[in-house]
N, C-alpha and C positions, 0 to 999 in steps of 0.2 A: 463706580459700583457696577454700573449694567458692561463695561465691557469687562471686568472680570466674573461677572456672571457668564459673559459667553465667550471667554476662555475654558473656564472651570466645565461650562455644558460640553465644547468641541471638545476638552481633556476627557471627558468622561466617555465620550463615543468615537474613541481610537480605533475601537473596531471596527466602526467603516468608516473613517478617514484614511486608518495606513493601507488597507487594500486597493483605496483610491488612487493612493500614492503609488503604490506599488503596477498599478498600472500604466499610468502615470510614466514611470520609469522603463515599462515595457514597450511602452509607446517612442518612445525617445531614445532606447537603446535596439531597436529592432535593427539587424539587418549593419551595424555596424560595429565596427571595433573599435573598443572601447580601451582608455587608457586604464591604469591602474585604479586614480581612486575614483573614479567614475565605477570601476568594476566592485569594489567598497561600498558604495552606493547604492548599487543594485541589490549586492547581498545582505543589506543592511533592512531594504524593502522587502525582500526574500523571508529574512527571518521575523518582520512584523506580518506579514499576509499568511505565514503560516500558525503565528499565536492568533492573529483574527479569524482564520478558520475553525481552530479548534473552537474557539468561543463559539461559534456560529452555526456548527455541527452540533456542539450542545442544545444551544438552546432549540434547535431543530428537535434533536433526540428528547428533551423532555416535554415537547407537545406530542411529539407520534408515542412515545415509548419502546418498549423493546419490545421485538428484536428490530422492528422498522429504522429507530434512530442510528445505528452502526452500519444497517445497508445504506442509510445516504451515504453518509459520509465515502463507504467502501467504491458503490458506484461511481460517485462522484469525483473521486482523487482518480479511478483509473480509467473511466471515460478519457480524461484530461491525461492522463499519462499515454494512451491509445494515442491520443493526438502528435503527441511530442513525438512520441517513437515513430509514427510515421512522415512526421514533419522531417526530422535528423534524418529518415532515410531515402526520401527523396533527395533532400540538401547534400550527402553522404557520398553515395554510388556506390561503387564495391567496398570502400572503405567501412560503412554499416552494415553489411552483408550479416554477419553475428548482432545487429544491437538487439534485436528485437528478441535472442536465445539468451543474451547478456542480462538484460535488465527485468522480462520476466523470470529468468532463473537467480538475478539476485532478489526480486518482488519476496517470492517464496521462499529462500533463507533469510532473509529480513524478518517478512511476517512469521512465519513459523519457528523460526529460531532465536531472535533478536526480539520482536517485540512479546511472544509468546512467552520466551525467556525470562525478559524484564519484567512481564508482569507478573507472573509468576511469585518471582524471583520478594516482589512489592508485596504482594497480596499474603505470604507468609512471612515474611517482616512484620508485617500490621498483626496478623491474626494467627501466627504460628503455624499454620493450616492454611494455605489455599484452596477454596472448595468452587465449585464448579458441577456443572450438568453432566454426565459422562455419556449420554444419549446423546445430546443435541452435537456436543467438540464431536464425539467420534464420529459422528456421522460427516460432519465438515470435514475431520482429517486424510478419511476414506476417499471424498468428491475430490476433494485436492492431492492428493498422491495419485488416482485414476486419471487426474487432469493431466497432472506433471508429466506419469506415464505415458499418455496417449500422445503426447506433443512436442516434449524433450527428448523422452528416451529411444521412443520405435524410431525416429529420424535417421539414427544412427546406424540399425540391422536392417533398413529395408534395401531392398537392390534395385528396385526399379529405375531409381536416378543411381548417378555418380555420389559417391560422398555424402554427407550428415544432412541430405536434403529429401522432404517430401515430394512426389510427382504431384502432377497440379488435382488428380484423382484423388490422391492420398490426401494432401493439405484440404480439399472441399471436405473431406469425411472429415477428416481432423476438427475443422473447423463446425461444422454442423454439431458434431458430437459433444464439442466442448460449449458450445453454445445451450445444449438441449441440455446437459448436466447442471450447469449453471443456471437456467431457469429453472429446474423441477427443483434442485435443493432452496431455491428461492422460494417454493411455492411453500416446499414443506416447510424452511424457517419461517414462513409467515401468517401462514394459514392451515394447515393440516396438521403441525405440532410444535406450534408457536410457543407452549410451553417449556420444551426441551432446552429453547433457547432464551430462557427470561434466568433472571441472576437468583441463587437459592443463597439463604442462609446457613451459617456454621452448620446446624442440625440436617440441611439437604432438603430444609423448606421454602419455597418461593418467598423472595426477599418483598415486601408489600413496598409500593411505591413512597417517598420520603413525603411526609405529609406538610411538613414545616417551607417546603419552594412549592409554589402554585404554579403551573402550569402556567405558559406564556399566552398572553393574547394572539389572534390569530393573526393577527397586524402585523405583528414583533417577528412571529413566527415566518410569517411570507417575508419581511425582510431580512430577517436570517439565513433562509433559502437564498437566496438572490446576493446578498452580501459572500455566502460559503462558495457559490459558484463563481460569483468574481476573484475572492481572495485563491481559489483554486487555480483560475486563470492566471493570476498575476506569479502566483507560485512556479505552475510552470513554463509560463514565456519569462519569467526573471530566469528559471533553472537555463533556459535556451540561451537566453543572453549570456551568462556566465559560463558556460559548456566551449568556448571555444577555449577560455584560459584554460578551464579544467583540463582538456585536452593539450593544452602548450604545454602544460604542466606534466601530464601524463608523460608526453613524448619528452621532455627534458631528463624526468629523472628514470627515462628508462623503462615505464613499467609497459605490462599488456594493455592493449586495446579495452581489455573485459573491464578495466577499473573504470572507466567513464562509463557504461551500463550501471555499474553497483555505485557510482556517484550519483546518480540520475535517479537512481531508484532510492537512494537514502534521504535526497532531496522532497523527492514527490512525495514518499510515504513519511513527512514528517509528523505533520497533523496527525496520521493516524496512530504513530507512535506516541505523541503527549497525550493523546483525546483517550488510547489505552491505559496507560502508565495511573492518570486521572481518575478512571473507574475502577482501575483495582485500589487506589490509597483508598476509595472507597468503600470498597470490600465488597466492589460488585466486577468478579474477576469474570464471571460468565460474559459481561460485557465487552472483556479486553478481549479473550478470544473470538467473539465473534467477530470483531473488527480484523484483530490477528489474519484469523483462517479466513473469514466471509473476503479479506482482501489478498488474499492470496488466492483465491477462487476468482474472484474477479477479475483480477489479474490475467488469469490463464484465459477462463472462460468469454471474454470480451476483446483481448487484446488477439490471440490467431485467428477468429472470423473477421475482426477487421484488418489484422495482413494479410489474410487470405483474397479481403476483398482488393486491399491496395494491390498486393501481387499482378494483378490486371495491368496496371501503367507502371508498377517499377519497373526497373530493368534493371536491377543489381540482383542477384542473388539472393536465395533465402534461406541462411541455415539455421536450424533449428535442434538438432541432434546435438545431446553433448558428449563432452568425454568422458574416457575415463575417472580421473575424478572428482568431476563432479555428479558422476553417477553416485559413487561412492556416497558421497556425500548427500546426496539425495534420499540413498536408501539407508544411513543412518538416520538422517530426519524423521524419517517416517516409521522404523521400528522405535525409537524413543520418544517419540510423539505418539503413536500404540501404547506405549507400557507408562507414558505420563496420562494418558488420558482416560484410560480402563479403569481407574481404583472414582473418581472423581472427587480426589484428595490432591494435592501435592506439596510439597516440603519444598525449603530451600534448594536443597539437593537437586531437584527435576529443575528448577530454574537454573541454577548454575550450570548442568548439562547440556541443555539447551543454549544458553550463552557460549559455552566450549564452543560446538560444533558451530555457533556464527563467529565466533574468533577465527576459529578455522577455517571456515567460508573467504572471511576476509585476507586471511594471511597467505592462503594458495591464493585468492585472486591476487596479490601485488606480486606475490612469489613462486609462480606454479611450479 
């Protein structure tokens, strides 16, 4: 009886045993090459430390509330993505010269298009109407289009350097810039118009918190923290361990370099794609976008001050400018992410648009 009592307990708390695991397996695959089903393995731990994340980001999000609970989570997957992309490009040389234009630029059609999309896409399935704040997104979609602008796109017409690259002048501005946008929309979603960004009902009135789940003890909740930061870590040194097959893969069947960026990035922003998808079956869609946009802000805003600061000991190259098009593609993002986001309504129809253009994303990445 008492060991399937503590069967039944360890079954019950997967959520920090398989991040443990998953570690576990980080620890063991580090630094080597890995046979096949050893790489099975990995990604087996990969996709349990990413459902233990979301769990863990939850119960985090329902002690802080919103809009605090979707900036951990948002911070915390791109801190840890910051790391990787600079880990790859040290281990890299010239070869990652583009990852770090690759993976923040798939960051931003993922969040904006893909999970934007799918929640969307949820939240009027459930309730015919997806409704939403249209102060608080637009304000996000603004910060994120000025980020994208300021960092992908000028790289590209400025003359100072040769080719799609900042001078080290330009990347410091770049970098300070995007940094200082990133904290002041922080301030506002948190403190100065905290409201903008909390989830409204059908009517366009502030949705009251669910009265039926109590808030988590603070015990639970600081172990939640600390479990979401590990299952984070193990998410992405498992994505690192598996990034070389992805890449043998890539170079086999021919495709570009950019598809391991937009692997890497569909990887890391898993969690935040269930933890989305999860609050709109909810019918709290203002929550998906904040994670949506707040990590595609992230994204930008955290990831080029810390290449700007790695840039100091790389010595590969740093482009950052994109092409043609993915400019394209950029600047439809952001006029139908304007005209999705203005009415503070959306139909199926805005979701399935948005899904388009990350079809499209995907299909010039394997295909340009």
């Amino acid at each position: 009886m008492a060991t399937r009592i503590g069967i039944r307990s360890l079954t019950s708390q997967w959520t920090v045993v398989v991040p443990l695991l998953a570690v576990v397996a980080l620890v063991l695959s580090w630094g080597r090459s890995l046979p096949g089903f050893a790489v099975g393995l990995v990604a087996l731990c990969l996709a349990g430390a990413v459902l233990a994340a979301v769990h863990h980001a939850e119960v985090v999000a329902h002690r802080v509330g919103e809009p605090f609970g979707s900036l951990v989570l948002a911070v915390a997957v791109t801190v840890i993505e910051v790391a990787l992309i600079v880990t790859l490009m040290i281990d890299g040389g010239d070869k990652t010269a583009a990852l770090a234009r690759d993976t923040v630029f798939a960051a931003v059609m993922i969040t904006c298009n893909g999970i934007l999309g799918l929640c969307l896409l949820v939240g009027a399935v459930r309730s015919r109407v997806a409704v939403f704040n249209p102060e608080g997104t637009g304000t996000a979609l603004a910060t994120v289009a000025t980020l994208a602008t300021l960092t992908l796109v000028l790289p590209t017409f400025t003359t100072s350097k040769p080719g799609p690259q900042f001078s080290p002048a330009q990347l410091g501005f770049a970098a300070v810039a995007s940094l200082g946008l990133w904290g002041l929309f922080v301030a506002v979603q948190t403190v100065r118009h905290r409201d903008y960004f909390l989830p409204v009902t059908q009517e366009g009135d502030l949705r009251e918190e669910d009265s039926h789940a109590p808030p988590p003890s603070r015990r639970a909740t600081l172990l939640s923290l600390v479990m979401l930061l590990v299952a984070l870590i193990a998410v992405v040194g498992d994505a690192k361990a598996v990034s070389p097959t992805i890449e043998s893969a890539v170079d086999s069947a021919g495709l570009p370099q950019a598809v391991v960026g937009v692997v890497i990035a569909l990887l890391v922003l898993l969690p935040e794609t269930i933890a989305a998808v999860r609050s709109a079956r909810r019918e709290r869609v203002q929550t998906s976008l904040n994670l949506a946009l707040g990590s595609a802000m992230a994204s930008i805003g955290l990831t080029i001050p810390a290449i700007a600061l790695a840039t100091i000991w790389l010595e590969s190259p740093l482009v950052l400018g994109l092409d043609a098009t993915h400019m394209v593609l950029l600047a439809l993002t952001v006029v139908v992410g304007a005209l999705t986001v203005a009415p503070g309504r959306a139909t199926l129809l805005q979701g399935g648009v948005h899904l388009g253009i990350f079809a499209a994303f995907v299909f010039l990445a394997i295909s340009p």
